[in-house]
C-alpha positions in Angstrom: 9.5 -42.0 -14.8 8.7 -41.6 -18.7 8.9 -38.2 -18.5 12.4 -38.8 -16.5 13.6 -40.6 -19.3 12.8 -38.8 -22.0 14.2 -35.6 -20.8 17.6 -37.4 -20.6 16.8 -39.0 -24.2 17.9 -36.5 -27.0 14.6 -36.1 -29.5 14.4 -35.3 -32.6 13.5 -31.7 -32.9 11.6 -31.6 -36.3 9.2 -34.8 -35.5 6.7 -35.5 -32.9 7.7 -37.5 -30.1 5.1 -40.2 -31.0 2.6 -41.1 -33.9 -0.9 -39.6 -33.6 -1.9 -42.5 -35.4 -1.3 -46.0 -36.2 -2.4 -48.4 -39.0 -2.3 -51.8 -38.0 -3.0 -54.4 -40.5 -4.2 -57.1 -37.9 -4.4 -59.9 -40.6 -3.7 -59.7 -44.5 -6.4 -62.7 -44.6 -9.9 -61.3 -46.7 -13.1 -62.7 -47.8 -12.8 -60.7 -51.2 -10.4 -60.3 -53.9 -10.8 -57.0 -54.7 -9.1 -55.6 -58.2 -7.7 -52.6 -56.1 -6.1 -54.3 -53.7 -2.7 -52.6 -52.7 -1.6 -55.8 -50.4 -2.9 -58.6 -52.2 -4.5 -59.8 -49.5 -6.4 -63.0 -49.3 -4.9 -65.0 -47.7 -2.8 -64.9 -44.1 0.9 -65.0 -43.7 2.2 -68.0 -41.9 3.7 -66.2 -39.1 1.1 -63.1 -38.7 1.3 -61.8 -34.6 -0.5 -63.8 -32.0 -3.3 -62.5 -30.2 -0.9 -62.2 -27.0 1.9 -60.2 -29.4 -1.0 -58.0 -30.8 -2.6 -57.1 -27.9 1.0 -56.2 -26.2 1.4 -53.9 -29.2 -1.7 -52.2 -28.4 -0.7 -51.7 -24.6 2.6 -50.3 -25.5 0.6 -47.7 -27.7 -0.9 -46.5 -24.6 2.5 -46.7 -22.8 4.0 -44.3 -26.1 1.0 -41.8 -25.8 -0.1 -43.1 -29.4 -3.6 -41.7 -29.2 -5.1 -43.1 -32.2 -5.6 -47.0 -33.7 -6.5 -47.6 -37.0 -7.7 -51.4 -37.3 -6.9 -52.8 -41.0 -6.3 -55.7 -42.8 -6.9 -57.8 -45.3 -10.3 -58.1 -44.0 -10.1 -57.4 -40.0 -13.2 -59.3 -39.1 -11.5 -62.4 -41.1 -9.0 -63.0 -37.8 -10.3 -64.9 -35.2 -10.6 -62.8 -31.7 -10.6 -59.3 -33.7 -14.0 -58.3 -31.3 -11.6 -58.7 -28.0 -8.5 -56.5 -30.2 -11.0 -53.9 -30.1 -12.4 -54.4 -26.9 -8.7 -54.5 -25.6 -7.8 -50.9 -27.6 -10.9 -49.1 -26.1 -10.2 -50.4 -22.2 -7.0 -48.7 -23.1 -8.4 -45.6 -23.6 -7.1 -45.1 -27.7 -9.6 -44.2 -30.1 -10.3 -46.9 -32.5 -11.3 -46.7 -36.0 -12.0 -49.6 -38.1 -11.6 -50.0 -42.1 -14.3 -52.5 -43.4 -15.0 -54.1 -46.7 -18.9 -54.2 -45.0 -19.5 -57.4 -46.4 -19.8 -60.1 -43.5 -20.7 -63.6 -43.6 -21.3 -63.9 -40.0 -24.3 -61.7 -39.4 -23.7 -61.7 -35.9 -20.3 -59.1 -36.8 -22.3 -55.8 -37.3 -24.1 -56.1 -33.9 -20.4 -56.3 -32.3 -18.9 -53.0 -34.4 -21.9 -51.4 -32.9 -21.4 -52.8 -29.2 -17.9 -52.4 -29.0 -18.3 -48.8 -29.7 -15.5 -48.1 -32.5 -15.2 -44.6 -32.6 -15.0 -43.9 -36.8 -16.2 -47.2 -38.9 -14.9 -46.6 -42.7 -16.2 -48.4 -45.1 -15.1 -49.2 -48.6 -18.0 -48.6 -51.1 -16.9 -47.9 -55.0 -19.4 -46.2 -56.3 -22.7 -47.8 -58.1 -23.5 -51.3 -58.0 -22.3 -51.9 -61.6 -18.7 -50.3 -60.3 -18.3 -51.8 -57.1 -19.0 -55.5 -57.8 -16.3 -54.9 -60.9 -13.9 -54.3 -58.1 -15.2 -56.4 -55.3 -17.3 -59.2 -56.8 -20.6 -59.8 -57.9 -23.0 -59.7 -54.6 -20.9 -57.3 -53.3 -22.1 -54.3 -53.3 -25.9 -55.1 -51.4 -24.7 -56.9 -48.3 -21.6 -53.9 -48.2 -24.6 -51.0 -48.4 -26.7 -53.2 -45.9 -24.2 -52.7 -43.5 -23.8 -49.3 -44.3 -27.6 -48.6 -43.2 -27.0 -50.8 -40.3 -24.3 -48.5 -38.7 -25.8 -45.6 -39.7 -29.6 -46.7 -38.1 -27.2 -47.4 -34.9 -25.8 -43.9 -34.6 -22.4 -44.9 -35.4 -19.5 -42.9 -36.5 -19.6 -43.4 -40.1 -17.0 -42.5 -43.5 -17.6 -44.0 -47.2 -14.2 -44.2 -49.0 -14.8 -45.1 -52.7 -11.8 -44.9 -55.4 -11.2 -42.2 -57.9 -10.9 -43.9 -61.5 -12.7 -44.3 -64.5 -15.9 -46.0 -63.5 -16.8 -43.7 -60.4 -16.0 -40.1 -61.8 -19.7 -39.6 -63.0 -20.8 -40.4 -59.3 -19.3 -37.9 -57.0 -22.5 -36.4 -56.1 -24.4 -39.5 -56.2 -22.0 -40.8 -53.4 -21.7 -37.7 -51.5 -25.9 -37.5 -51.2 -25.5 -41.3 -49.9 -23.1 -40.3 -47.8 -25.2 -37.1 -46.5 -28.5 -39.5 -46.2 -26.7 -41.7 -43.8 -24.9 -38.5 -42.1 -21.3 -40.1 -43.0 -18.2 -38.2 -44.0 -17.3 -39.2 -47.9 -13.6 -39.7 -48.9 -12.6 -39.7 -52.3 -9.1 -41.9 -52.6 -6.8 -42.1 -55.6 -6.5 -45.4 -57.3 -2.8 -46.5 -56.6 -1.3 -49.1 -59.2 0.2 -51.3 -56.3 -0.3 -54.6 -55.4 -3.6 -56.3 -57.6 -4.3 -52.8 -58.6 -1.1 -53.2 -61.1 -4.0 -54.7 -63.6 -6.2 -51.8 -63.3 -3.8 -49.3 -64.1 -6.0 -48.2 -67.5 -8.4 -47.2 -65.1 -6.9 -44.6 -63.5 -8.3 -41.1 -64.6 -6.7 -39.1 -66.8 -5.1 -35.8 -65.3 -8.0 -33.4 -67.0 -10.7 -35.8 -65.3 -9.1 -35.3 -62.1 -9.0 -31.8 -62.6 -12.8 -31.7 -63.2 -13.0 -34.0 -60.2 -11.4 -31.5 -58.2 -14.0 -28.6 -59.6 -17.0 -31.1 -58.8 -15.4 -32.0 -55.4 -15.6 -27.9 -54.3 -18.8 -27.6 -55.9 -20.3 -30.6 -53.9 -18.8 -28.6 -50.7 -21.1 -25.8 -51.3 -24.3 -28.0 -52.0 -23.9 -30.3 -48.9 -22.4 -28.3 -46.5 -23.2 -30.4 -43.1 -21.4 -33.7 -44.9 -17.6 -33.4 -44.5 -15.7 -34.8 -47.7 -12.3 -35.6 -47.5 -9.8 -36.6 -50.5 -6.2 -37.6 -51.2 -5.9 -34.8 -52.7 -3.4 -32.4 -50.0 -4.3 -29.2 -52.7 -8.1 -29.6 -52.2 -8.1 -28.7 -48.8 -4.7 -27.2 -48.1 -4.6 -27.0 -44.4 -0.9 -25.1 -43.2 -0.1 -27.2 -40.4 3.2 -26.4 -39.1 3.1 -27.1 -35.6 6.7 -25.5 -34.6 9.6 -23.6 -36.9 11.3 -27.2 -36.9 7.8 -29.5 -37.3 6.2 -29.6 -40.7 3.2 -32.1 -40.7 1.5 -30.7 -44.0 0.5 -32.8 -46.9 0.8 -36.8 -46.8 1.1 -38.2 -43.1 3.2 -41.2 -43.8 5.8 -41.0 -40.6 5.3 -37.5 -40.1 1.7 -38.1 -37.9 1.3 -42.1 -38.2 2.8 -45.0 -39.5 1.9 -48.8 -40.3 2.5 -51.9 -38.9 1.7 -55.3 -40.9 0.2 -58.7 -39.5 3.6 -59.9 -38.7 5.1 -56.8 -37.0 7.0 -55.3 -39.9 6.5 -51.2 -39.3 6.7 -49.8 -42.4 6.3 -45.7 -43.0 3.9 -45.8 -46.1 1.0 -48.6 -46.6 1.4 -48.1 -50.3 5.2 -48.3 -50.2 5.7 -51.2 -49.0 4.3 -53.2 -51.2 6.7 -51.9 -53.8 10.6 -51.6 -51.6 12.2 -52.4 -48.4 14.0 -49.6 -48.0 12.1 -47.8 -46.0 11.3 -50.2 -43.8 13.1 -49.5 -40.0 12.2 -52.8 -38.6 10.2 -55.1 -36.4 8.4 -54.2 -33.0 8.9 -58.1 -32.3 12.9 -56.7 -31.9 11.6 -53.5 -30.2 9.6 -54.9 -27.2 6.3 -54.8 -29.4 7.0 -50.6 -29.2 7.7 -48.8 -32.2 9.0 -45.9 -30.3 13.0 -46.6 -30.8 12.0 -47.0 -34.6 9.9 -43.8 -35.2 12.5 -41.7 -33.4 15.9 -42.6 -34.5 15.1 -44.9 -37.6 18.0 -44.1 -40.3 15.3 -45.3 -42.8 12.3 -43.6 -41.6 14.4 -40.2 -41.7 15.7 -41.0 -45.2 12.0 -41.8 -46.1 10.7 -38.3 -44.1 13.8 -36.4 -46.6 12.8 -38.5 -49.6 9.4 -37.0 -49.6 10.1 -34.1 -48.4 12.2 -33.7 -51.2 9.3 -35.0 -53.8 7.4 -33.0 -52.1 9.1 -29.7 -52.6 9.7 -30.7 -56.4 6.1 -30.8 -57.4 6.1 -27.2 -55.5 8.8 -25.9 -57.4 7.4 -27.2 -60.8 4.8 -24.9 -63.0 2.2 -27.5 -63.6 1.5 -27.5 -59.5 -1.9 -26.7 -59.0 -2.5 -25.2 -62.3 -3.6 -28.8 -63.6 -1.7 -30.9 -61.3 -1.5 -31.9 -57.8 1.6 -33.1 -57.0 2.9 -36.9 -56.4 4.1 -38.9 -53.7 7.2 -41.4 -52.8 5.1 -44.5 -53.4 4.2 -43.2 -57.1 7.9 -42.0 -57.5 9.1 -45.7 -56.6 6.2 -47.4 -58.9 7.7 -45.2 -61.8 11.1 -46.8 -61.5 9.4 -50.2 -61.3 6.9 -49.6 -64.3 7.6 -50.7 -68.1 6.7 -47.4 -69.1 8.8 -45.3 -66.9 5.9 -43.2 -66.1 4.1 -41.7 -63.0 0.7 -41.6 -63.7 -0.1 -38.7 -61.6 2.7 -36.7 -62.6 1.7 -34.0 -65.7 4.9 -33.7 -66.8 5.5 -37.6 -66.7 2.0 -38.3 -68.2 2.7 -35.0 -71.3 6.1 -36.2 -72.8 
């Protein structure tokens, strides 16, 4: 019958039908207050999704072919019933990953990661001790590598992100060997100036640093070659990934493979962006039957937000600083310029040299 319908239903031709993945914030409440925050979170919104409303998201996932769930928050261990979300997602046959902050207060909370069998846990680990409890909080960082060990002694599925910026550039390899001792993949993430992380923008890396963070990054390839390391970066590891003449999914995959959803159903095509406009936003799966479908396929603003970057994204191509000292910049940054005092991208050479 799906297939029925969707034969007399005109697709777009230069998207997929459906998300690979989706981020689902399944509570903006947290334990910490981290620096870097991009949502603020802390506390939870008055009118986050019920457990009944989020778990009839995740069944229409299934329904969409949506192969992939992304658990986030806030904190998702902060919500109440977040063990029987994942439990939920996994009778339903999507592969669920899980973004921690590691640090529980119910001990009980690693034990049900590992028995619920989440396919990827990713957790958030900034560097040293010194650095990480700047950002997360003093007694942060033990309990956080703690649960680290206790995944990894568990066989799980494991990824270390930890933010690029002024404090951590002088521990690439030092992360990356933690990483390979405990057989995890290691991501290194810019530092976006969004939400919290508005006060931290002085610690964002000067374009030269990066630049030698890129060097180290290839280097560190070479010496541990079993350890997979990932990074924002798209010019890294450039990966060609046009899928048909019309389909394009290279670079960033804000609504071009996934998409986000907050705690009270807002879909949104960018995590980072929305925290800054609304104008990307194409609505609310509690108007859309709790399916995102309708919104991913014939959104006005998730095209204008697919041209937008496209078109961002074919400037920094056409510009002669592009991978001869820079690597490019991204809607969210573009829309944080405007915003700013100083008019500036901070990822942008040009911006950053004038």
């Amino acid at each position: 019958v799906r297939e029925l319908k969707e034969s007399a239903e005109e697709l777009p031709r230069h998207i997929l039908r459906a998300p690979l993945r989706l981020y689902f914030e399944i509570t903006r409440n947290c334990n910490l207050r981290c620096r870097n925050c991009l949502s603020s979170s802390g506390r939870q919104f008055d009118n986050e999704l019920s457990n009944q409303e989020v778990l009839a998201i995740i069944a229409k996932m299934d329904e969409d072919d949506i192969p992939e769930l992304r658990i986030t928050g806030g904190e998702p261990t902060q919500r109440p019933g977040w063990q029987n979300i994942i439990q939920y997602a996994k009778e339903r046959n999507l592969a669920v990953s899980l973004n921690t902050n590691g640090y529980y207060h119910n001990s009980s909370f690693r034990e049900d990661i590992v028995q619920l069998q989440v396919d990827q846990i990713i957790v958030s680990l900034d560097g040293p001790k010194f650095a990480h409890e700047y950002l997360r909080g003093k007694g942060t960082f033990n309990q956080t590598l703690e649960s680290i060990e206790y995944f990894a002694k568990k066989g799980c599925s494991l990824r270390i992100n930890t933010l690029l910026r002024d404090q951590t550039l002088s521990y690439l390899r030092d992360m990356t060997s933690l990483a390979s001792k405990y057989n995890a993949e290691m991501c290194f993430i810019l530092l976006r100036p969004i939400g919290r992380a508005i006060d931290i923008v002085d610690r964002i890396p000067s374009i030269n640093s990066l630049n030698r963070a890129v060097e180290e990054v290839k280097n560190l390839r070479v010496e541990f070659p079993k350890t997979k390391i990932l990074t924002s970066y798209d010019i890294i590891q450039p990966k060609p990934n046009r899928i048909t003449p019309e389909i394009d999914l290279t670079g960033c995959a804000a609504a071009l493979r996934g998409c986000n959803i907050d705690s009270r159903g807002q879909v949104e095509c960018c995590g980072f962006l929305a925290e800054l406009t609304k104008e990307y936003s194409p609505g609310n799966v509690r108007d859309h039957n709790y399916s995102l479908l309708s919104m991913w396929r014939h959104s006005p603003q998730m095209q204008r937000f697919r041209e937008e970057s496209q078109r961002i994204n074919q400037e920094c191509v056409n510009c002669n600083t592009y991978t001869n000292g820079c690597y490019g910049t991204c809607i969210a940054m573009k829309v944080f310029k405007q915003t700013s005092i100083e008019n500036k991208d901070v990822y942008c050479q040009i911006d950053m040299e004038r």
